[in-house]
N, C-alpha and C positions, 0 to 999 in steps of 0.2 A: 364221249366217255367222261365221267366225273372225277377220273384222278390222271394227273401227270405225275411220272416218276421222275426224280433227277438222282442219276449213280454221284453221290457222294463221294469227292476224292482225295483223300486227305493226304497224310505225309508220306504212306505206305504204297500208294497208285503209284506204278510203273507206267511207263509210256503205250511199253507194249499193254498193258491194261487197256487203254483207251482203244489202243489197235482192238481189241477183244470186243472191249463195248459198242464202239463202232459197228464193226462185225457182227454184232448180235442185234444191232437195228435200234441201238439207245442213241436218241440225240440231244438229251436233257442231263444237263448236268452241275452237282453243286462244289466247288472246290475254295480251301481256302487261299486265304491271299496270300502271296508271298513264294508258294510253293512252284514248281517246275510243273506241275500238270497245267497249274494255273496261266503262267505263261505260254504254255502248247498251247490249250485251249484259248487261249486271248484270239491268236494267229488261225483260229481255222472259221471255215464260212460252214453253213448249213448246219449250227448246232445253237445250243441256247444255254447261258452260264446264269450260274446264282453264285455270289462269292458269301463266303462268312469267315466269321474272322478266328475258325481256329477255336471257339470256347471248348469243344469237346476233342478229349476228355475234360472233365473237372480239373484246374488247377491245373492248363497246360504249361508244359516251362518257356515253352517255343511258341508259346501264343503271343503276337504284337501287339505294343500297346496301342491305344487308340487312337493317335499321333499317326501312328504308320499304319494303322488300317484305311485310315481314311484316305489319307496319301496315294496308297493300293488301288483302292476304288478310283478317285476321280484319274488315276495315270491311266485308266479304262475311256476316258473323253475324248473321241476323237472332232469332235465340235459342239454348239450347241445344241443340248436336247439328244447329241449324240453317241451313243457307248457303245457302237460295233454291236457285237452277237452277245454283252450283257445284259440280263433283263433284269435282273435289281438284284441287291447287295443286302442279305441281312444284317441288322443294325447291330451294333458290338454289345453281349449282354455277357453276362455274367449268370450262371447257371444255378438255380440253388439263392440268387441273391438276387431279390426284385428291386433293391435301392439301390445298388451298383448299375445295375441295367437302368433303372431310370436314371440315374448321374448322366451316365451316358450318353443317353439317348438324348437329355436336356441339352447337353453339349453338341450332339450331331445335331440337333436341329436350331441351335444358333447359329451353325454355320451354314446350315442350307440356307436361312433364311438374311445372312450376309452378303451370300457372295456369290451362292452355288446350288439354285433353287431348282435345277433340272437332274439334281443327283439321286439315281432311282434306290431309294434306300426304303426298308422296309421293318416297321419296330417290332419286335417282340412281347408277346402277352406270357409269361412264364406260368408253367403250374402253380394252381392257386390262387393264381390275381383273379378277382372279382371281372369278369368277361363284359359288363354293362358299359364298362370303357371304351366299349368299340362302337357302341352305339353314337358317344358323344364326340369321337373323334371324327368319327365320318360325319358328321353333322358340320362340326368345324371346317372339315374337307369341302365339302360343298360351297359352305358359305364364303369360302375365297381366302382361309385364314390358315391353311395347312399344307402350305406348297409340298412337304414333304412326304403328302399322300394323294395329292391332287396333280397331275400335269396341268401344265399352265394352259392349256383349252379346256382342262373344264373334263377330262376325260381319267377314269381308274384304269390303269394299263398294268398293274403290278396289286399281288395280292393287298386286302388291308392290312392285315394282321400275320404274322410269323408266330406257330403255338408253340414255345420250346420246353423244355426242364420234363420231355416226360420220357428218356430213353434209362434217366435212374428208376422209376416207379415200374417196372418192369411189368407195364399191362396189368397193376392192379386196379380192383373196384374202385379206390377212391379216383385215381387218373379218368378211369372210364364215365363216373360220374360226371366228374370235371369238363371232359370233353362235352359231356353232353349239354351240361350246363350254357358252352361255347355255341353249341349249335340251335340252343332254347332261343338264345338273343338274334341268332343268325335269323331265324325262322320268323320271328317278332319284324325283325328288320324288311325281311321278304314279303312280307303279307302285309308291309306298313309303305311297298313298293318300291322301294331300294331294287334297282338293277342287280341282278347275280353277278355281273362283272365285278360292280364293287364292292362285292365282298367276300373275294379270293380269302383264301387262307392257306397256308406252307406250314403242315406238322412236321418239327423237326426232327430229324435222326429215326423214323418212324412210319415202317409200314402194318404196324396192326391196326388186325381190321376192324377188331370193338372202337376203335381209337376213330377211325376213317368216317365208319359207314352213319352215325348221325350226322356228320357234316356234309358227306355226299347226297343224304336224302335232304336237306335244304335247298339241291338244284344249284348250288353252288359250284365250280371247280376246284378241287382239291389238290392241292399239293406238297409231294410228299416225298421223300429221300433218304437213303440210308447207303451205309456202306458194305452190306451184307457181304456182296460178293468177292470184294479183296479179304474181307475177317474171316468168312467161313472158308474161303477158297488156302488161305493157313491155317483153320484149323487140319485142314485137309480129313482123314480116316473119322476123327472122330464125330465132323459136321456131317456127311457120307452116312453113317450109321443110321444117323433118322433119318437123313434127310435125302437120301438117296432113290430117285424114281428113272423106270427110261424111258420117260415121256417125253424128252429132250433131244433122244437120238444119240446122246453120250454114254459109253460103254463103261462099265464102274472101270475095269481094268486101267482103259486111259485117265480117266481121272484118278486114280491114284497115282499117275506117273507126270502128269502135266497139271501143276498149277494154272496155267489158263483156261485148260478146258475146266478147270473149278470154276473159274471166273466166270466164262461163258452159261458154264451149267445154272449155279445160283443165279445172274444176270435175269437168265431167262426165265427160271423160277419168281422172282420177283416181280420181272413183269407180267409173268401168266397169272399170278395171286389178284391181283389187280384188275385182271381182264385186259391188260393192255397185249398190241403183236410183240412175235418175240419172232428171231430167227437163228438156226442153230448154225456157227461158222463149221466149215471143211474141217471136221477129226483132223486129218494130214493136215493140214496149214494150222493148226492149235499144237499138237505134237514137235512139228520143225520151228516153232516159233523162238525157243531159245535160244536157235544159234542161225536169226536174222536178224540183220539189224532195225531196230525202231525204226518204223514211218515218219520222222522228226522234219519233212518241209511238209508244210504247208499244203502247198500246190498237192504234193502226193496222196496224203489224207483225204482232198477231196473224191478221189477215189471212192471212201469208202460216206465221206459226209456230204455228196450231191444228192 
């Protein structure tokens, strides 16, 4: 399939959330540093993390600075080349501000290239940056010069590129251009024999499809995440109104009464958009969910992430 989804978890995921996602057969997922799902998620086996550092929304007040992002990240090392169930860390960017994000990024990769050259980090292309940069990075990648996007055999095991700044542009034309733009050089790259491995890409905050589908027709994997299902699952009645099918096996009645079968609903919504499986948990075990307490060991979860 040409897209993995990962459930975005930010401040607002409850534990029992992940009990949900779980349960509906998600095992990708994006969380930031710092928070409590983050540390659940460190602790559990058969799932796959992306950390970010928090930029969204714009002008977070609780977003860390990049001292303790990174700090974040490598506490993920359990030896060389080793980070348990993370599979790379979006780079610390600044949204809206493509000089901030590059400061940054100048700074992450002096230190990768210091001290810490097995740290799976992954930079940001922001809306609007000229996309022909990815051409000359991966070139540097290869050539032995870019540990930051190359593992040290010689192998791309994490996207190239992270596309972020497009969850303000709200799927207009010029976004959609822009993407497209990304996937003209992708395409360039493919037919110039560039393995599709190495030229993963993770659109972020972002599952439309105008957005998606020129980069999935490059043959590429796309990846891609959002937090739909905790946002609409409080909008509750009025995200229900359009968006309401019972495709899913959830009765509208329950979902107005259970916030997690919202969770569970939208979940599976997002990944059917996609084409990816979905699975509907037990009405009864979504209903009684609020007065059980969270699956918080480890061992127990596996349960639901073997």
């Amino acid at each position: 399939m040409p897209y993995r989804y990962f459930f975005a978890c930010g401040g607002a995921v409850t534990l029992r959330d992940l009990d949900v996602a779980l349960a509906c057969g998600q095992r990708d997922f994006l969380v930031s540093v710092g928070t409590s799902a983050a540390s659940h998620l460190r602790a559990l086996q058969g799932v796959s993390v992306v950390l970010d550092s928090a930029a969204w929304p714009m002008h977070n007040p609780k977003r860390p600075p990049l001292d303790a992002w990174w700090q974040e990240v490598r506490h993920w090392r359990q030896g060389p080349g080793d980070y348990g169930n993370l599979e790379y860390a979006i780079a610390y960017d600044t949204i809206g501000n493509a000089p901030a994000t590059a400061r940054a990024y100048a700074e992450t990769r002096d230190r990768i290239f210091a001290r810490a050259s097995d740290t799976p980090i992954v930079p940001v292309l922001g809306y609007g940056q000229a996309p022909i940069g990815i051409s000359i990075e991966l070139m540097e990648g290869w050539e032995g010069m870019r540990p930051d996007l190359v593992d040290g055999d010689g192998s791309y095991v994490r996207p190239a590129f992270a596309l972020g700044g497009l969850v303000p542009q709200h799927g207009s034309k010029a976004a959609i251009a822009w993407m497209a733009s990304v996937a003209a050089v992708i395409t360039e790259l493919v037919d110039d024999g560039w393995d599709e491995d190495a030229l993963g890409v993770h659109v972020l905050g972002s599952t439309h499809l105008p957005y998606l589908r020129p980069l999935a027709a490059t043959g590429i994997t796309v990846r891609c995440d959002t937090s739909t299902p905790v946002q609409q699952a409080k909008a509750a009645d009025a995200a229900l109104a359009w968006g309401f099918t019972d495709r899913y096996g959830l009765h509208r009645d329950l979902l107005q009464r259970s916030r997690y079968a919202r969770v569970a609903f939208w979940l599976c919504r997002e990944r059917d958009k996609l084409g990816l499986p979905w699975q509907t948990p037990e009405p009864a075990w979504l209903e009684e969910l609020p007065n059980l307490t969270p699956i918080v060991k480890p061992q127990q979860h596996r349960l639901f992430a073997a």
